[in-house]
BANUDREN-443659 format. One line per field, with one value per residue (C-alpha): y, z, x. Coordinates in Angstrom, 2 decimals, always signed. Last residue first. Layout:
<torros>
v = Y,... $
w = Z,... $
u = X,... $
</torros>
This chain:
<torros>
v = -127.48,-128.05,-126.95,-126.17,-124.81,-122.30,-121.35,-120.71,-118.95,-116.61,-113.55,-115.68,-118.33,-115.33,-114.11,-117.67,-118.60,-117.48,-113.97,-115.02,-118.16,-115.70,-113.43,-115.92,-117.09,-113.29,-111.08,-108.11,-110.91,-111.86,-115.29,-116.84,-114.13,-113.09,-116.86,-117.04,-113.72,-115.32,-118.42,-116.85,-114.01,-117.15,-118.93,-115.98,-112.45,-112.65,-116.49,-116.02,-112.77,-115.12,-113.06,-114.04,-112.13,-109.35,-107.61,-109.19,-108.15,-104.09,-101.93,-99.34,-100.61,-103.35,-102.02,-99.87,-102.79,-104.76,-102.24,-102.38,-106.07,-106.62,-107.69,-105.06,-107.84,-109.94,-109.19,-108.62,-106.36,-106.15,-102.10,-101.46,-100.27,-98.03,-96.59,-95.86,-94.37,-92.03,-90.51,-90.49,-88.30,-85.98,-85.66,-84.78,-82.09,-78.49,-77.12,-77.97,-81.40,-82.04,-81.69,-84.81,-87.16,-86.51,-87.79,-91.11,-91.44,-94.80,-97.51,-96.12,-96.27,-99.09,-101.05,-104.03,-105.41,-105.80,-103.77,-106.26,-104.91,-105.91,-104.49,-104.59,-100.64,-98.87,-95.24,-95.31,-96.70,-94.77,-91.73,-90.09,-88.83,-92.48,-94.22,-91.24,-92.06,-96.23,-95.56,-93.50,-95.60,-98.56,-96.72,-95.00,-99.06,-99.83,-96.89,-97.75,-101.22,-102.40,-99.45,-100.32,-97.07,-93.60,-93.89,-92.58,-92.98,-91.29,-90.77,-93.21,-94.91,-98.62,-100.72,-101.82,-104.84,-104.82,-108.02,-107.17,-109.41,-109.20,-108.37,-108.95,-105.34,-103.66,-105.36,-104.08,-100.71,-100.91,-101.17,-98.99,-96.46,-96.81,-93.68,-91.97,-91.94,-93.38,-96.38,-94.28,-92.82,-91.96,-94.29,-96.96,-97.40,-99.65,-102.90,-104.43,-108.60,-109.83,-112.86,-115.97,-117.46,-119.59,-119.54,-119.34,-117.17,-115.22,-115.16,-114.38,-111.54,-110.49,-110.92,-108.96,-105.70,-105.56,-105.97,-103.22,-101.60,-101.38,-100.26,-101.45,-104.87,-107.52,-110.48,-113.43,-114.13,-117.43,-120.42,-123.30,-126.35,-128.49,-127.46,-128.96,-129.54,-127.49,-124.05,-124.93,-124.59,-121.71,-120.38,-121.33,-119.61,-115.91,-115.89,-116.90,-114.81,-111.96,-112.08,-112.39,-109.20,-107.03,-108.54,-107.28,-103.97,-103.45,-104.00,-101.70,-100.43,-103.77,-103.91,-100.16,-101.41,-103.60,-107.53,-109.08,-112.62,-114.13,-117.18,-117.82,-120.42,-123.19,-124.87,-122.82,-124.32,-122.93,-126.21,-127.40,-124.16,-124.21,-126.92,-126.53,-123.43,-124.99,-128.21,-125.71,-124.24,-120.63,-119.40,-115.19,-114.18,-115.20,-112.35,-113.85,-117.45,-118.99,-117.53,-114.05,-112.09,-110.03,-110.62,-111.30,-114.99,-115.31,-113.46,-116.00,-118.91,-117.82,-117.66,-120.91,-122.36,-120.68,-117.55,-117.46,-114.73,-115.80,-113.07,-114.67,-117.21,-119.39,-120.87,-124.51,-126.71,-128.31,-128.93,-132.92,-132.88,-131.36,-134.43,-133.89,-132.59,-135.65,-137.18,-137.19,-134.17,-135.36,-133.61,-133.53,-132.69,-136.17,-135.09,-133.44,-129.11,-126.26,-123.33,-123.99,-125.60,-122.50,-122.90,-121.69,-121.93,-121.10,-118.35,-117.98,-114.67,-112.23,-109.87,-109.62,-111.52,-107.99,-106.58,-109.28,-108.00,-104.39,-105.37,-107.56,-105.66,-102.56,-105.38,-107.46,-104.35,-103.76,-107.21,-109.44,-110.32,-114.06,-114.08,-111.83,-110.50,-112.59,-110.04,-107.21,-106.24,-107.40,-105.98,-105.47,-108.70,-108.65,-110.31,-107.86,-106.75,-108.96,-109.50,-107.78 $
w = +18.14,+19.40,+17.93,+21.37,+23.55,+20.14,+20.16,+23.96,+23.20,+20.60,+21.00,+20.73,+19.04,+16.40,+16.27,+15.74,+12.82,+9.30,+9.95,+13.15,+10.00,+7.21,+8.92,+9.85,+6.16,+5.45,+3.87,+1.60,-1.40,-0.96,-2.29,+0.51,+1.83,-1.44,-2.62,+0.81,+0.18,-3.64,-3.15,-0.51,-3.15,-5.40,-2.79,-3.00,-1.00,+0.77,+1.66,+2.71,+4.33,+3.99,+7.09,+8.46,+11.10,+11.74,+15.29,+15.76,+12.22,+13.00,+12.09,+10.58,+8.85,+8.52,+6.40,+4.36,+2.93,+2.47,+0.68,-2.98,-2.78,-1.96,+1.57,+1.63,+0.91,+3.83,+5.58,+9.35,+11.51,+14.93,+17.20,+20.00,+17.06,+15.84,+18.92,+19.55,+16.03,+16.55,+20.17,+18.45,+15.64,+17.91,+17.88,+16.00,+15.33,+16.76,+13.37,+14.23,+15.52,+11.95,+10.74,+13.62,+12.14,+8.74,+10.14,+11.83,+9.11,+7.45,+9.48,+9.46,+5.90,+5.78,+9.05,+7.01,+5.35,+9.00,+12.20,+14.90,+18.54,+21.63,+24.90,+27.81,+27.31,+27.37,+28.39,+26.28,+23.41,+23.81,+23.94,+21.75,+18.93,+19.04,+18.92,+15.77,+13.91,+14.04,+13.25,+10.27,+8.60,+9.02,+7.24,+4.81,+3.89,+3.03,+1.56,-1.11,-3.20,-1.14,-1.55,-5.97,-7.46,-8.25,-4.62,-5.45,-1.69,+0.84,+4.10,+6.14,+4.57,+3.38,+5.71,+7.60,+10.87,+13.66,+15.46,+19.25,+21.59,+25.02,+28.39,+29.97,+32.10,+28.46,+26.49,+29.61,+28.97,+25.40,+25.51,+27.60,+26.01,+22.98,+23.44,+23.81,+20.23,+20.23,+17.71,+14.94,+15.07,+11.95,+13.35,+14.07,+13.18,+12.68,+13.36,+16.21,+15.90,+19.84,+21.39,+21.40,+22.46,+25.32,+24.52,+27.58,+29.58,+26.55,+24.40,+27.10,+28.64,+24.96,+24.07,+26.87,+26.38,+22.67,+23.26,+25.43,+23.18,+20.34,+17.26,+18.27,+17.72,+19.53,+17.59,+18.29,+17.26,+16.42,+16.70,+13.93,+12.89,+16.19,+17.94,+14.79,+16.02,+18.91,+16.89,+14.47,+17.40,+18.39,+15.33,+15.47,+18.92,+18.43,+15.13,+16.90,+19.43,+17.38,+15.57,+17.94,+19.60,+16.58,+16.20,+20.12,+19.32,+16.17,+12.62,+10.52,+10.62,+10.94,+7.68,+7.89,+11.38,+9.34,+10.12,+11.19,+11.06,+12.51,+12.14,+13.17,+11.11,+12.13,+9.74,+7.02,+4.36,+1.69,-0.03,+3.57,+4.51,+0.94,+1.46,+5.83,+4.53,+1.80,+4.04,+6.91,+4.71,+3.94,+1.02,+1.94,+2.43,-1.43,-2.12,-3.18,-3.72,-3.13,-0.32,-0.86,+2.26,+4.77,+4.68,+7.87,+6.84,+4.59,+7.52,+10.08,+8.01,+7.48,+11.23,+11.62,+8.09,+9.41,+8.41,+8.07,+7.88,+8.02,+8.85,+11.69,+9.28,+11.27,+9.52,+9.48,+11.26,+14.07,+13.00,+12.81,+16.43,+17.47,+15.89,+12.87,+11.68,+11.82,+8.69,+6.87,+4.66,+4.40,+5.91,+5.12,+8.38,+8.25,+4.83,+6.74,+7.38,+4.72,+6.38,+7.38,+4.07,+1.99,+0.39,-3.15,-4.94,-8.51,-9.03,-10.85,-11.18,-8.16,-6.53,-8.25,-5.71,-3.23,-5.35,-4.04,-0.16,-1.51,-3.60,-0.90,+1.65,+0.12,-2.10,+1.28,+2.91,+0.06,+0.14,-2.60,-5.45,-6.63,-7.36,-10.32,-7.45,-8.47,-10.63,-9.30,-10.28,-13.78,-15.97,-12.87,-12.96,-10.94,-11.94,-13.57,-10.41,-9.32,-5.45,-3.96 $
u = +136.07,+132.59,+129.32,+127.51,+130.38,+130.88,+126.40,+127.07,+130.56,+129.19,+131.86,+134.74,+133.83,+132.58,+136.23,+138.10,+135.53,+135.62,+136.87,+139.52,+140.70,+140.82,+143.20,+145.77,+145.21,+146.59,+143.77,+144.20,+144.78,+140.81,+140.33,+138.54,+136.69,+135.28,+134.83,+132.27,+130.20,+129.49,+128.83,+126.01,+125.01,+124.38,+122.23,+120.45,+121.68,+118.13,+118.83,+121.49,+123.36,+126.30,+127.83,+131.82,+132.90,+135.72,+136.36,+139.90,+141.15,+141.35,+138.51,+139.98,+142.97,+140.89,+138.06,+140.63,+142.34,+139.22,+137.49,+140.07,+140.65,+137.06,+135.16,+131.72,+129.56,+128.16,+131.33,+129.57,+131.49,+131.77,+131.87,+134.45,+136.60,+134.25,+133.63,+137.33,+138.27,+135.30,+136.40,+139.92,+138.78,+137.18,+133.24,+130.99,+128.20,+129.33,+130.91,+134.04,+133.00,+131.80,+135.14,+136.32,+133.36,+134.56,+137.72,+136.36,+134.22,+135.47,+134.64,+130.84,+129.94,+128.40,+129.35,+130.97,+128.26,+126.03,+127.22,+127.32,+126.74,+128.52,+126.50,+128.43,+129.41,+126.08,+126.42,+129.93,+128.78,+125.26,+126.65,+124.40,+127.00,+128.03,+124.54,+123.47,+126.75,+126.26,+122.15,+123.17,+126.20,+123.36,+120.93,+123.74,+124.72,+121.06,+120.72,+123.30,+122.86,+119.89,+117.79,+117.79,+119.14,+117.51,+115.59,+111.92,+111.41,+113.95,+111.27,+113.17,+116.40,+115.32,+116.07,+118.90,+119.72,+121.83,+122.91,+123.15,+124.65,+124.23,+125.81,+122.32,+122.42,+123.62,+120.77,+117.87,+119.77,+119.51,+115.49,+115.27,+117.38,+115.00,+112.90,+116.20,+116.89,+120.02,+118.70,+117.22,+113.76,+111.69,+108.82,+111.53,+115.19,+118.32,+116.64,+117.56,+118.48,+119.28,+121.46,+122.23,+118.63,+118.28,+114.99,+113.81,+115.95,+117.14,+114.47,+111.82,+113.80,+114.47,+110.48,+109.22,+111.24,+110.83,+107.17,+106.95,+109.27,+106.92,+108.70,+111.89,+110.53,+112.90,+113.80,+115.83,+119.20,+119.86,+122.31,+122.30,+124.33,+125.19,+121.50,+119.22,+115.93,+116.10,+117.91,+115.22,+112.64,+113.82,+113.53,+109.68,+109.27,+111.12,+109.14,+105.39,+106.59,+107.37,+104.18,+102.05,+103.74,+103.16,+99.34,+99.17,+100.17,+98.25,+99.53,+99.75,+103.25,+104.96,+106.58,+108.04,+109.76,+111.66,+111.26,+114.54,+114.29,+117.66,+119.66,+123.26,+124.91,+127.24,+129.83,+129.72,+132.67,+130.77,+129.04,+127.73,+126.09,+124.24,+122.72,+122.22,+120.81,+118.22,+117.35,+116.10,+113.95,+113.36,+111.15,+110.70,+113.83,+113.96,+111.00,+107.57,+106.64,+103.01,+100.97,+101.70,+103.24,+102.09,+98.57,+97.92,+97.82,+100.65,+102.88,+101.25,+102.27,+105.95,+106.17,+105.24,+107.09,+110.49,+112.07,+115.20,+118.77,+122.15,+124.55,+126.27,+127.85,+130.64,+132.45,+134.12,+136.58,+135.88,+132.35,+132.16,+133.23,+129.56,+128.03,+125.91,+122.09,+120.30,+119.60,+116.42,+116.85,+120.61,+123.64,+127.08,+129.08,+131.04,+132.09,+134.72,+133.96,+135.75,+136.79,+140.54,+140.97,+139.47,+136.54,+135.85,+132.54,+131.63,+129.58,+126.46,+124.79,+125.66,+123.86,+120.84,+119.14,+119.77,+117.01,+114.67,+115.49,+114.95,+111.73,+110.36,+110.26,+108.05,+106.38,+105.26,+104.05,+101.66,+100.39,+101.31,+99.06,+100.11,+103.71,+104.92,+108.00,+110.28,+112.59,+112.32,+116.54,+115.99,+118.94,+121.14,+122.98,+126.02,+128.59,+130.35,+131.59,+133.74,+134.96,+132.15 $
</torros>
């Protein structure tokens, strides 16, 4: 975060007074309303290479713009929505309140393209994680409603508005049956550009072998994996808002667990995105070595390797004191840009783009593979699609 007195901690629930929210929605809620503390207002910076023409403006009743209009801009693959389908079915199953709750929560296409257009974002990725905690009581087929029902209504955005938005569709690690049916269907249907994993399931992380099919049907597509954290399993009574620290173990947790299971080497076409800079994980490589003397871990060139082969999101971990450290161990070429709107708030957003933009760690060279040259890379459907 580039300044830390900006965050507001005073009210970190704040929002959550709607009308009488299921339990499920509160356990959500309160980490992805704790991340609204983030930042209060911030003015917003764009750099040149990152901000689009006016041509790329768009109105409510405007179509969203010609592919040549977004030569220029980011490219958020941190960007998370949930549309008014899948919104409905959460009200109705009780899964959220039907007026207001969490940010996440009130998604619009008009709000991202808003606050796409004031940070330089010239194409955003959507996705719709949904923690396996938030599924836990509903049945099988409920959990594979409401995947398709999510899987179909960003589809739709990506349909309605194919210059501005890619997505990654969802596959429920806590019912890989479903999983399984909804990436073939997102990818070959959907055209979909790629897949959003959470970290774990029923106490499980992804490594466990009751996922490998799951990451061997990824590995045989060549996909994309977005990775997603929760709250850390069985840690409640957290002394700090989840968002601020176990978010970052989760992720640190699932990254360790896939290496010390092989799954980087067992599954080498899949290219997974660690969100807010990988946690922890960038930074283990010799911890990782000392644990090999005491038979956990492996060498420190084992661990430099998988987290190299490994993308990072900067939804919040770029600083002047991080972002040294982040590419020393990461290298520049595996960077992207992440908003992490709307659960950071339009504020967190501001916020995510100034940090890239006024970073002294990072050379404009730098800033242009974060903002955009790395994700064209990775993302060439969504990159053929924008232009530029």
């Amino acid at each position: 975060m580039r300044d830390e007195n900006a965050i507001d901690e005073s009210q970190p629930f704040q929002g959550l007074d709607s009308p009488a929210p299921h339990r499920r929605s509160l356990l959500w809620g309160a980490a992805a309303v704790g991340a609204a503390t983030l930042a209060t207002s911030v003015a917003a910076t764009a750099s040149a290479a990152a901000t689009p023409s006016p041509a790329a403006t768009p109105s409510a009743a405007a179509p969203s713009p010609a592919p040549a209009a977004n030569t220029n801009g980011r490219i958020d693959v941190h960007h998370h929505a949930i549309p008014p389908a899948a919104h409905q079915w959460m009200v109705d199953h009780g899964l959220l309140p039907p007026v207001g709750g969490p940010p996440w929560a009130n998604w619009t296409a008009e709000s991202s393209l808003q606050i796409m257009d004031e940070t330089g974002v010239a194409a955003a990725v959507l996705s719709g994680p949904a923690p396996s905690e938030f599924l836990t009581s509903l049945t099988p087929a409920q959990i594979a409603e409401s995947t398709r029902v999510g899987n179909d209504a960003l589809g739709q955005v990506i349909s309605d508005h194919p210059t501005r938005f890619g997505f990654f569709a969802a596959a429920p690690l806590a019912n890989v049956d479903v999983a399984l049916t909804e990436i073939g269907y997102s990818l070959d249907t959907l055209h979909a550009d790629g897949v959003v994993l959470s970290m774990h399931a029923g106490g499980q992380y992804l490594g466990d072998p009751a996922f490998d099919p799951i990451l061997a049907e990824l590995d045989r597509r060549h996909a994309v994996v977005f990775t997603h954290p929760y709250n850390l399993p069985a840690c409640s009574g957290a002394p700090v808002p989840a968002f601020l620290v176990d978010f970052l173990a989760d992720t640190t947790r699932a990254a360790v667990k896939m290496l010390l299971a092989g799954v980087f080497d067992r599954y080498p076409n899949i290219s997974f995105i660690l969100p807010h800079g990988g946690g922890f994980f960038p930074l283990l490589a010799g911890r990782l070595q000392l644990g090999s003397y005491l038979g956990v871990g492996v060498s420190q060139a084992v661990a430099i390797r998988a987290i190299r082969r490994c993308w990072y999101d900067s939804a919040a971990p770029i600083s002047p004191g991080a972002t040294p450290s982040l590419l020393a161990a990461v290298g520049a070429e595996k960077l992207l840009f992440g908003s992490d709107f709307p659960a950071s708030t339009a504020d967190g957003a501001r916020l995510n783009a100034q940090a890239i933009d006024t970073d002294p760690a990072l050379s404009p060279g730098i800033r242009r593979k974060i903002n955009r040259e790395n994700a064209r890379r990775l993302l060439p459907a969504l990159s053929q699609r924008i232009g530029g």
